[in-house]
N, CA, C and O of each residue as an XYZ file, in Angstrom:
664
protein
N       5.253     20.126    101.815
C       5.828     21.363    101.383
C       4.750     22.425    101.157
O       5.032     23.493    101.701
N       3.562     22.408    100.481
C       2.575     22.893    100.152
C       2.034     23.711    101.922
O       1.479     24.802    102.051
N       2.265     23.155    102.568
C       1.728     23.075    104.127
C       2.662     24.227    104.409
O       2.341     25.298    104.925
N       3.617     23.935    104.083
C       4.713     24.973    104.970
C       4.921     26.191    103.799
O       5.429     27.257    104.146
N       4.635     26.040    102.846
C       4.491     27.135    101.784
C       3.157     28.077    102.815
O       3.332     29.148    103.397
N       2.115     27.404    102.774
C       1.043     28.215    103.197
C       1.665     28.910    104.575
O       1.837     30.112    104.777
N       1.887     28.044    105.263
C       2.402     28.619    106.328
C       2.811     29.637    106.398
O       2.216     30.512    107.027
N       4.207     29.894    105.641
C       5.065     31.175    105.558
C       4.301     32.038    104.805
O       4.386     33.247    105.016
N       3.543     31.585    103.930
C       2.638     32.953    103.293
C       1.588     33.605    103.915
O       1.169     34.643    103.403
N       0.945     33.049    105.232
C       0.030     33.132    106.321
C       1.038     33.969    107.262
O       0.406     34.795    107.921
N       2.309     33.989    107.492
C       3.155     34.171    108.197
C       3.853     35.759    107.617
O       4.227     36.679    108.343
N       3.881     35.709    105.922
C       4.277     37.111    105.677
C       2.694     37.900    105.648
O       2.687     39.095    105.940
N       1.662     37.373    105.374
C       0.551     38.301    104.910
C       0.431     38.895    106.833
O       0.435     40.048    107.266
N       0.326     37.412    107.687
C       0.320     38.451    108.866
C       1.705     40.100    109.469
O       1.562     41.140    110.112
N       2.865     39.418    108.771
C       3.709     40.666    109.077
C       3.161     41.812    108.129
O       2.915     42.954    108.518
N       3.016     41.389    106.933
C       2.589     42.644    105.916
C       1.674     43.379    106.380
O       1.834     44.599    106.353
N       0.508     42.819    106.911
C      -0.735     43.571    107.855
C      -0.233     44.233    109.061
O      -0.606     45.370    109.350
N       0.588     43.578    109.772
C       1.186     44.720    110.903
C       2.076     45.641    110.481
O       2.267     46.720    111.042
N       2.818     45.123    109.183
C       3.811     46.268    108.787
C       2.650     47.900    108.325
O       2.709     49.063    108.724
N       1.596     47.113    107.223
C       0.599     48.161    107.203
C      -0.007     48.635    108.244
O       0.021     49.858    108.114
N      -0.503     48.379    109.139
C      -1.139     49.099    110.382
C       0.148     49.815    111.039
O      -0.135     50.513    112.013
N       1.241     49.777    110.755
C       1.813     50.685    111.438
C       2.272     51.674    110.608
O       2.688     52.767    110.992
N       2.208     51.349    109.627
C       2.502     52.484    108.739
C       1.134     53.530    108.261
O       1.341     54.648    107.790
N       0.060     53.099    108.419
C      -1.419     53.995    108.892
C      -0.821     54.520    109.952
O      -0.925     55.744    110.026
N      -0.140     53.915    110.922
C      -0.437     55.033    112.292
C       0.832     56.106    112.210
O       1.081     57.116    112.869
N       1.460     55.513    111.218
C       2.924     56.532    111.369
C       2.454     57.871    110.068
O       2.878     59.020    109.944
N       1.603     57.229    109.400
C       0.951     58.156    108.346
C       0.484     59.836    109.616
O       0.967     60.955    109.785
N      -0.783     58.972    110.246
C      -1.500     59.145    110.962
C      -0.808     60.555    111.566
O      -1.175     61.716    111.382
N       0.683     59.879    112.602
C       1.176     60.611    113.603
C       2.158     61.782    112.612
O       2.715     62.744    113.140
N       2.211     61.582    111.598
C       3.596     62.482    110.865
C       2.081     63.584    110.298
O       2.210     64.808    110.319
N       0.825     62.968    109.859
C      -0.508     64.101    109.736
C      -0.931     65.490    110.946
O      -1.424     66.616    110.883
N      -0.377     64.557    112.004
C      -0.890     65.269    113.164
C       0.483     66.043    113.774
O       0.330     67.104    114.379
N       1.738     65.506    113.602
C       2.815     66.545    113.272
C       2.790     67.867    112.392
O       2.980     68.972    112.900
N       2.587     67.717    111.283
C       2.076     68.766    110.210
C       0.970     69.515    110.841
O       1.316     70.652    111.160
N      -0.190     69.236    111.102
C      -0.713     69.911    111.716
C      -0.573     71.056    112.715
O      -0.946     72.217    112.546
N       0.060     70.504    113.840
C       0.915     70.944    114.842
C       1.918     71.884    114.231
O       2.175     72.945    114.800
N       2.591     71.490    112.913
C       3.688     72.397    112.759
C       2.929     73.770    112.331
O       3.122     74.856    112.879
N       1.971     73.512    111.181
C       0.901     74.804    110.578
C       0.341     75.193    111.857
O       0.829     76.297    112.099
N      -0.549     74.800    112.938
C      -0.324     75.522    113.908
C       0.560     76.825    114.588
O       0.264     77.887    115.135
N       2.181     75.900    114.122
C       3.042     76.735    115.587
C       3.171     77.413    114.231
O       2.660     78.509    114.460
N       3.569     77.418    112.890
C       3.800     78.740    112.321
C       3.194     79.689    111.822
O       3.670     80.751    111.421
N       1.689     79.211    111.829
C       0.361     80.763    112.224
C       0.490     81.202    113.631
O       0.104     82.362    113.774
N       0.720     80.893    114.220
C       1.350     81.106    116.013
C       2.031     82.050    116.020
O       1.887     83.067    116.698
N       3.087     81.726    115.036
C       4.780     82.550    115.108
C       4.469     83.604    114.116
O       5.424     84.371    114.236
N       3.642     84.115    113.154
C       3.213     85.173    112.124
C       2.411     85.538    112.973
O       2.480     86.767    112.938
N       1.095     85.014    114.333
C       0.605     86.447    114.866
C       1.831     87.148    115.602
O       2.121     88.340    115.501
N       2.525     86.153    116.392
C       3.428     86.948    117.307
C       4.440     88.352    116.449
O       4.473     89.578    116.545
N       5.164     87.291    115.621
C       5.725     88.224    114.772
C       4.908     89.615    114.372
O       5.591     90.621    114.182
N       3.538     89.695    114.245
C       3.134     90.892    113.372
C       2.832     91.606    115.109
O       3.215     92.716    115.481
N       2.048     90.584    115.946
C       2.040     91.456    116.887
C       3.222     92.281    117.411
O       3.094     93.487    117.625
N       4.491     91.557    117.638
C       5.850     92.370    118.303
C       5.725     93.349    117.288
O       5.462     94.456    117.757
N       5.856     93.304    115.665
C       5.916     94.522    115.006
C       5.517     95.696    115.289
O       6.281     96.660    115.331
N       4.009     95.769    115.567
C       3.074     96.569    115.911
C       3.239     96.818    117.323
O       2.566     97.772    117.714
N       3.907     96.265    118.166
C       4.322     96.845    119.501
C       5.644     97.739    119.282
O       5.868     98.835    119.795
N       6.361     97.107    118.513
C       7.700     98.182    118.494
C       7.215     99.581    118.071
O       7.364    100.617    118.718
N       6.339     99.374    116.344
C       6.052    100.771    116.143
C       4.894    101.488    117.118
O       4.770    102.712    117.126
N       4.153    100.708    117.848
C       3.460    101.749    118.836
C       4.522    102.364    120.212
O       4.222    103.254    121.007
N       5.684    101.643    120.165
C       6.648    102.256    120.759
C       7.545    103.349    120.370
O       8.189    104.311    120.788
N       7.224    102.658    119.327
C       8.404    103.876    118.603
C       7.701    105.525    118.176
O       8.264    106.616    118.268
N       6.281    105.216    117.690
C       5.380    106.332    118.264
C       5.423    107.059    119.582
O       5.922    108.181    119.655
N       4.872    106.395    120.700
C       5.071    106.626    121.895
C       6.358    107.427    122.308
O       6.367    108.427    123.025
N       7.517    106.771    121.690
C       8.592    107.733    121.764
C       8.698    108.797    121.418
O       9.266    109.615    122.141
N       8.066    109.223    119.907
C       8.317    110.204    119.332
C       7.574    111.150    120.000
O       8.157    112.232    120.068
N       6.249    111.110    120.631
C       5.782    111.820    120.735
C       5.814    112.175    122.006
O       5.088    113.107    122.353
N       6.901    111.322    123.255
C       7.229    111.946    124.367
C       8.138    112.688    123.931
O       7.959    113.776    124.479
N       9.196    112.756    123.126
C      10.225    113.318    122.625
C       9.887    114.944    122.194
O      10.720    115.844    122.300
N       8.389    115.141    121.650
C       7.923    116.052    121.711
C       7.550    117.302    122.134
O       7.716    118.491    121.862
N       6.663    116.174    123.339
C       6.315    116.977    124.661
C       7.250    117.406    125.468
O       7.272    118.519    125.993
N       8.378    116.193    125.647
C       9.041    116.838    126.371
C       9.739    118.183    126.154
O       9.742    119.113    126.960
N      10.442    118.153    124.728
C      10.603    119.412    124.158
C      10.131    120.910    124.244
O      10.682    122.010    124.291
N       8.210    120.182    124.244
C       7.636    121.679    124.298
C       7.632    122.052    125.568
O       7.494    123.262    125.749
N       7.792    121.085    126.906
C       8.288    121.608    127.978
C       9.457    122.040    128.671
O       9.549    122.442    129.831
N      10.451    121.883    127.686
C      11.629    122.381    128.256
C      11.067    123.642    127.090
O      10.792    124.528    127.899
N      10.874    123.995    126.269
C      10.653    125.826    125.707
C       9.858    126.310    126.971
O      10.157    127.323    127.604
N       8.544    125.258    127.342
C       7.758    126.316    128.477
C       8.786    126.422    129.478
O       8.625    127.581    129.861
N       9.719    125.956    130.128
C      10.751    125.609    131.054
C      11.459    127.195    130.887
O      11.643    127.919    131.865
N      11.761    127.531    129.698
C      12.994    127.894    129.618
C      12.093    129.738    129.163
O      12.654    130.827    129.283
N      10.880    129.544    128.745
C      10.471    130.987    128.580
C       9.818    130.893    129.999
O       9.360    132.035    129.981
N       9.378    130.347    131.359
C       9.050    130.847    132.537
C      10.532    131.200    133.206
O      10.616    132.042    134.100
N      11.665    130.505    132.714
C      12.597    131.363    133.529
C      13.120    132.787    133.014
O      13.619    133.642    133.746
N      12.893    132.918    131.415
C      13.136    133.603    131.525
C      11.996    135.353    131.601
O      12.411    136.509    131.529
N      10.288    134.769    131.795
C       9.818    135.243    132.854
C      10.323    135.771    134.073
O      10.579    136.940    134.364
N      10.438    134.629    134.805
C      10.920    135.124    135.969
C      12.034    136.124    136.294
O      12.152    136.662    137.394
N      12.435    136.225    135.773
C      13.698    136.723    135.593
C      13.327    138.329    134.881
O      13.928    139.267    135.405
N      12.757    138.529    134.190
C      12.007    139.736    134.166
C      11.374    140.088    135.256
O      11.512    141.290    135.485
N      10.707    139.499    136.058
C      10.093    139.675    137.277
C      10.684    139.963    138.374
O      10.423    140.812    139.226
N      11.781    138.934    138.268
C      12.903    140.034    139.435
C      13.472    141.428    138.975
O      13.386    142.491    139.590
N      13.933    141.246    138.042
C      14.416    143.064    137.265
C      13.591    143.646    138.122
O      13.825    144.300    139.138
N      12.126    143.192    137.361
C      11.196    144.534    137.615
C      10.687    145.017    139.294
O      10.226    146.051    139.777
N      11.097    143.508    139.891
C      10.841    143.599    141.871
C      12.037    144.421    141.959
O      11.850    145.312    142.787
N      12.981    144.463    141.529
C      14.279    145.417    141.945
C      14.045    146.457    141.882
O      14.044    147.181    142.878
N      13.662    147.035    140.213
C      13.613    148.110    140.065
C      12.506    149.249    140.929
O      12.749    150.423    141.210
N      11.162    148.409    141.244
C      10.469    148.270    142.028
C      11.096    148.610    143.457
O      10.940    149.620    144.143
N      11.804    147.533    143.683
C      12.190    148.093    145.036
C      13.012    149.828    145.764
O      12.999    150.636    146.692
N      13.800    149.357    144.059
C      14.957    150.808    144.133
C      14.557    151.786    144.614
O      14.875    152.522    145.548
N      13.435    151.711    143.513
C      12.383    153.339    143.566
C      11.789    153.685    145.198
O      11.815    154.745    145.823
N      11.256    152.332    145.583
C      10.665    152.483    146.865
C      11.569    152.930    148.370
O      11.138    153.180    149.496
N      12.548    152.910    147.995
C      13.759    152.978    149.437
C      13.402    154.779    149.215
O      13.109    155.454    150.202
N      13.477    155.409    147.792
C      13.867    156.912    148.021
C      12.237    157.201    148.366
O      11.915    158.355    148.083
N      11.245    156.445    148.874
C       9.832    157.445    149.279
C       9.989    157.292    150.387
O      10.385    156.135    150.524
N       9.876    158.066    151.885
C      10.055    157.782    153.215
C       8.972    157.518    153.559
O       7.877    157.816    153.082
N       9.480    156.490    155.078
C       8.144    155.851    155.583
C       6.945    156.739    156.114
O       7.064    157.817    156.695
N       5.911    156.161    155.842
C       4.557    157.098    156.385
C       4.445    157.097    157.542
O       4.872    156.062    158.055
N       3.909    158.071    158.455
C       3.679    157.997    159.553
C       2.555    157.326    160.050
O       1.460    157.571    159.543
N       2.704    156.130    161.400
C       1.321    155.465    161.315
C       0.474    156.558    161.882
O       0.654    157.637    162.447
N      -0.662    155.716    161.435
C      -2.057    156.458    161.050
C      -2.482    156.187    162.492
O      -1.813    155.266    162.961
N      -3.578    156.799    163.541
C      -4.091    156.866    164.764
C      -5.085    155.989    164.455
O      -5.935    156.139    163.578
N      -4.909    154.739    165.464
C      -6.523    154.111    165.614
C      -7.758    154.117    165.371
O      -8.465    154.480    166.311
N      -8.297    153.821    164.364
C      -9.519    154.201    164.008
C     -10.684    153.706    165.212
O     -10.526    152.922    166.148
N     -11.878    154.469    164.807
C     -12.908    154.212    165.834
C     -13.337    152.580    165.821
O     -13.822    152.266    166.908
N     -13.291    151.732    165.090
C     -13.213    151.033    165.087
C     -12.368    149.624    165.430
O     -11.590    149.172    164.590
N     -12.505    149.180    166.295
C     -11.349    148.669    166.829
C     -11.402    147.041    166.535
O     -10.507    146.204    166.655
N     -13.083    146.867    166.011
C     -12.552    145.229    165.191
C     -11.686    145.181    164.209
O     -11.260    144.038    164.373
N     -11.013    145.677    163.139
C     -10.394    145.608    162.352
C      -8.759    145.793    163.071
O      -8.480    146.254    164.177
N      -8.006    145.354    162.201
C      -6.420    145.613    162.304
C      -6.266    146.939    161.289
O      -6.733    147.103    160.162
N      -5.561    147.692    161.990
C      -5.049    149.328    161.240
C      -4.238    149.079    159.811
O      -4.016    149.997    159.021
N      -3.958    148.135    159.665
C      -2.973    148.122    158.490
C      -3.575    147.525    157.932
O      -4.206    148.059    157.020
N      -3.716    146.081    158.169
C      -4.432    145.211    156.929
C      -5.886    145.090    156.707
O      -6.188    144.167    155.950
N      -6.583    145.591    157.042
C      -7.895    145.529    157.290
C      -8.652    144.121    157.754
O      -9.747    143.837    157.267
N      -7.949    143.189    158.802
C      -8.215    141.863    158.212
C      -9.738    142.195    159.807
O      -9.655    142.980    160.752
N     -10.559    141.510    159.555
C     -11.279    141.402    160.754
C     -11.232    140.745    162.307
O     -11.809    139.659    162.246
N     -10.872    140.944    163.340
C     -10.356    140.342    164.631
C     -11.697    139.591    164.861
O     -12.746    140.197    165.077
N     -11.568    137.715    164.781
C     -11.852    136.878    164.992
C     -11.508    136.596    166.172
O     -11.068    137.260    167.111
N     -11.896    134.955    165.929
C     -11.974    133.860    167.420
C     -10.179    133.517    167.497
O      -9.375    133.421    168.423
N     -10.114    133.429    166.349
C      -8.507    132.716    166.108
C      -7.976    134.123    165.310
O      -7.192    133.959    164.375
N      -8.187    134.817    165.491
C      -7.090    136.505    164.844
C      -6.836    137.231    166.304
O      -7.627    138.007    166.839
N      -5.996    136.956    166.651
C      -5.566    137.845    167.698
C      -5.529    139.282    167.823
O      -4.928    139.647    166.813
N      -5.824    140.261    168.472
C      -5.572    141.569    168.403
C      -4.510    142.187    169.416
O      -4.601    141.859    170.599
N      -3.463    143.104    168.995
C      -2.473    143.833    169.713
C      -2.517    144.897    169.542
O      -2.769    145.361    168.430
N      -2.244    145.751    170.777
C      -2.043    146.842    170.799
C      -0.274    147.523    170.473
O       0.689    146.989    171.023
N      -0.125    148.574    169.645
C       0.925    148.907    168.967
C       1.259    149.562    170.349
O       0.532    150.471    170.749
N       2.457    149.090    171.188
C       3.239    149.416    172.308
C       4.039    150.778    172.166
O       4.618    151.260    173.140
N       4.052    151.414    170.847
C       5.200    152.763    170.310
C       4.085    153.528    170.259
O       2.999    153.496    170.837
N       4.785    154.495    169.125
C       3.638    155.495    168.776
C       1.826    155.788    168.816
O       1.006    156.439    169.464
N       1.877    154.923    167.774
C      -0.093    154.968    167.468
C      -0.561    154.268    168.193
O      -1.447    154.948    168.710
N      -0.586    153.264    168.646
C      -1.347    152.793    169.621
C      -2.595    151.960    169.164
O      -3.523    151.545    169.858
N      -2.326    151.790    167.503
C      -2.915    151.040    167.044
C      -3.547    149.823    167.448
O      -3.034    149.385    168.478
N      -4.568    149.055    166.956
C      -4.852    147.359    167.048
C      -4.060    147.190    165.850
O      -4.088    147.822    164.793
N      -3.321    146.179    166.235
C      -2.992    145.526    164.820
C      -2.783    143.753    164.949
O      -2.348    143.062    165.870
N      -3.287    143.417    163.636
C      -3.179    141.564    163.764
C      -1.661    140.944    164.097
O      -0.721    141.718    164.274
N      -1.452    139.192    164.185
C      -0.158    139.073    164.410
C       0.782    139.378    163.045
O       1.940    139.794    163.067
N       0.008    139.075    161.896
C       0.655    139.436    161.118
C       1.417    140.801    160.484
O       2.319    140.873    159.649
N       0.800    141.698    161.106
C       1.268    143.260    160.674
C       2.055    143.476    161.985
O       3.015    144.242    161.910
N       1.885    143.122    162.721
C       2.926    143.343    164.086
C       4.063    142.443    164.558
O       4.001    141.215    164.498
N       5.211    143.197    165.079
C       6.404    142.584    165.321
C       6.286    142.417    166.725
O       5.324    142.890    167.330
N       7.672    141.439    167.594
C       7.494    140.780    168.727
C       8.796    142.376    169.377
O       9.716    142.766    168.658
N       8.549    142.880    170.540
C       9.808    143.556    171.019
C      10.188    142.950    172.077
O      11.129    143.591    172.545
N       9.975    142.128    172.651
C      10.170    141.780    173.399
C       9.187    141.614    174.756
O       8.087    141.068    174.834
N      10.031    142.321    175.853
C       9.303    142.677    177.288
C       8.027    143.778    177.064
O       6.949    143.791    177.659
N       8.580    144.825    175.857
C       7.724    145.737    175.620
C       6.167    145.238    174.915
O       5.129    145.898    174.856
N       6.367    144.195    174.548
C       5.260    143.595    173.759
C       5.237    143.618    172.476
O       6.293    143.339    171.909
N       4.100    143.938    171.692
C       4.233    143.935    170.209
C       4.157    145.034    169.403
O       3.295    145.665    170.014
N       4.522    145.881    168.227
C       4.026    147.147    167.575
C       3.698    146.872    166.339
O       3.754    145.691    165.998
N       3.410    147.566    165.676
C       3.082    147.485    164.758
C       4.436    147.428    163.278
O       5.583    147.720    163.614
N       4.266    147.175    162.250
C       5.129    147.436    161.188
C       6.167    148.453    161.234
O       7.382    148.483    161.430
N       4.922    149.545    160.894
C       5.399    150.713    160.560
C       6.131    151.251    161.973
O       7.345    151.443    162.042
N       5.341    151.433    162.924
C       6.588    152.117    164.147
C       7.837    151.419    164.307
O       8.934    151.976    164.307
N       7.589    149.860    164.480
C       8.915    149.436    164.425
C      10.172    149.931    163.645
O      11.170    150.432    164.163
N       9.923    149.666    162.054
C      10.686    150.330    160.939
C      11.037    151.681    160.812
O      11.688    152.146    159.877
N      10.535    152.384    161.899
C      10.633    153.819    162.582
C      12.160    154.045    163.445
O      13.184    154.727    163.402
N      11.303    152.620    164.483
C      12.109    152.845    165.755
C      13.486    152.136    165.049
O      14.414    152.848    165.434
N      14.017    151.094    164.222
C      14.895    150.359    163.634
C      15.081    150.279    161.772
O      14.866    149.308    161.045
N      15.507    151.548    161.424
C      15.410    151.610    160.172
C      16.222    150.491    159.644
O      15.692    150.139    158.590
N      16.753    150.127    159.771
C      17.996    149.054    159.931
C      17.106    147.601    158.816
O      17.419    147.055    157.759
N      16.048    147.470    159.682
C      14.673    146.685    159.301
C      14.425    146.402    158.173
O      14.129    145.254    157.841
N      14.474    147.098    157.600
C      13.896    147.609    156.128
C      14.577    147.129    155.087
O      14.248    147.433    153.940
């Protein structure tokens, strides 16, 4: 009996030792859980403060497009109504100009590099024409109109020959 007493007490001290070694390792693994958990929830407080600080740099960002945009719809809205003074004043401008009658063109100057109207200088690429009507001007393509067969004239004779033009 003594024999088999030892036995079973050889028999629990060995379970008791494996029951303890596993309960070290379950210590062990529930330590390294905790760990892991303090980990993920300093993890989740940067994220958290970071998203914070992204919303309000958004919400900045907003305000202050909200701003700008503002001060560009005032610049928006005082260039139109610029503009809009600017036409008045091209009208009124214009009004006045219908009652002065057209000038008579001026005769060819001795100089015949220049264009009679605009003064621009006859280049490689500036074409020069002779005014087919009246004066008989040089004038560039730009101050001169197309007549056709007759060739080209100038502004002013045209708006002569076709008040209509004007």
């Amino acid at each position: 009996l003594p024999q088999h007493l030892a036995s079973l007490v050889s028999a629990a001290r060995e379970e008791a030792q494996k029951s303890w070694q596993q309960l070290q390792a379950q210590r062990q693994e529930v330590l390294r859980l905790q760990e892991q958990l303090s980990r993920a929830r300093q993890d989740g407080e940067r994220w958290a403060l970071a998203l914070q600080r992204a919303q309000r740099e958004a919400l900045e960002r907003e305000a202050t497009r909200g701003a700008e945009q503002a001060r560009q719809q005032e610049l928006i809205r005082d260039m139109k109504g610029r503009l809009l003074e600017l036409l008045r004043e091209k009208d009124a401008l214009w009004q006045k100009m219908e009652g002065i009658d057209t000038p008579m063109p001026s005769p060819a100057p001795h100089n015949a590099g220049l264009c009679t109207r605009c003064r621009k200088d006859f280049r490689l690429l500036s074409r020069r024409y002779s005014c087919s009507r009246l004066c008989q001007g040089k004038v560039c393509h730009t101050c001169s109109v197309d007549v056709g067969k007759q060739g080209r004239c100038c502004l002013l004779c045209y708006q002569q020959g076709h008040p209509q033009a004007t």
